[in-house]
C-alpha positions in Angstrom: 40.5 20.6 42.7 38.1 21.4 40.2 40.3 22.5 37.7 42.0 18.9 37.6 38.2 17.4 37.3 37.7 19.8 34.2 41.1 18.9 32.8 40.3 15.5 33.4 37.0 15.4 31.7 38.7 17.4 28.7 41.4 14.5 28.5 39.0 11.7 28.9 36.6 13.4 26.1 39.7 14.3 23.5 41.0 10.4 23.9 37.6 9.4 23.3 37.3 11.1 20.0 40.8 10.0 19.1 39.7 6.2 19.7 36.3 7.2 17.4 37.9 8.6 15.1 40.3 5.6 14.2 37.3 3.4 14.2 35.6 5.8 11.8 38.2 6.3 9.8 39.1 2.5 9.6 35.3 1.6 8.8 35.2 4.5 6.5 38.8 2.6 4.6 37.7 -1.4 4.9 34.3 -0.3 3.9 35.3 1.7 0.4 32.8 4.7 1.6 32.6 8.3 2.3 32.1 9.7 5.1 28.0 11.7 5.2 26.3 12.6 8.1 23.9 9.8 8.5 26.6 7.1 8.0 28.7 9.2 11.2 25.7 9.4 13.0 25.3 5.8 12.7 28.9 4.5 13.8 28.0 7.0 16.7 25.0 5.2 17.9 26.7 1.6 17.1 29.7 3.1 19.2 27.5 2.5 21.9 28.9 4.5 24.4 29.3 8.5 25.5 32.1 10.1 23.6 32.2 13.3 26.7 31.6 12.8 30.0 29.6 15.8 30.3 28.0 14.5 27.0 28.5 16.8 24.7 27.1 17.4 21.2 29.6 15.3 18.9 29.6 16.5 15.5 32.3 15.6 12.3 34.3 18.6 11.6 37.7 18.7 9.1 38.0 15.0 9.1 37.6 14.9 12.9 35.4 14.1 15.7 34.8 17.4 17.4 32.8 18.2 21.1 30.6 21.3 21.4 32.3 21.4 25.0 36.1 19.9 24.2 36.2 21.3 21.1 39.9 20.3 19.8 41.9 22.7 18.1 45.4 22.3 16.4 47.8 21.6 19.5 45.3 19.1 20.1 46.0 17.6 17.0 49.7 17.6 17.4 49.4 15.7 20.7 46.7 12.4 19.1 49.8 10.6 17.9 51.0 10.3 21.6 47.7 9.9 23.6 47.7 6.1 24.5 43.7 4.3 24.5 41.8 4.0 27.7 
């Protein structure tokens, strides 16, 4: 059983960047800016809500939200135009 809760929490945190990272990148496009640290840190904190269940550390890596616990990698990648929003 804990396997599925672990896999579950993975899921819950990849979707959760995915949804960010549309937001981001949507602000980021209406807005005419680039992205810096301070501007991601604020759409974080106006996000208003925990990106990983387990709260991770979120961080902007190669033009994507990334978890120090669910970190993605490229499969991950492959599999974002499929994940439906929560």
């Amino acid at each position: 059983m804990k396997g599925v809760v672990e896999e579950t929490e993975k899921q819950v945190c990849h979707v959760n960047m995915l949804q960010f990272d549309r937001m981001y990148h949507t602000y980021i496009h209406m807005e005419d800016v680039e992205h810096s640290e301070l501007l991601f840190i604020q759409q974080l904190q106006l996000y208003g809500e925990e990106l990983c269940p387990l709260n991770g550390i979120i961080s902007y890596e190669e033009r994507r939200t990334q978890c120090d616990i669910h970190p993605r990698d490229e499969e991950d990648s492959e599999e974002d135009n499929n994940v439906p929003y929560i």
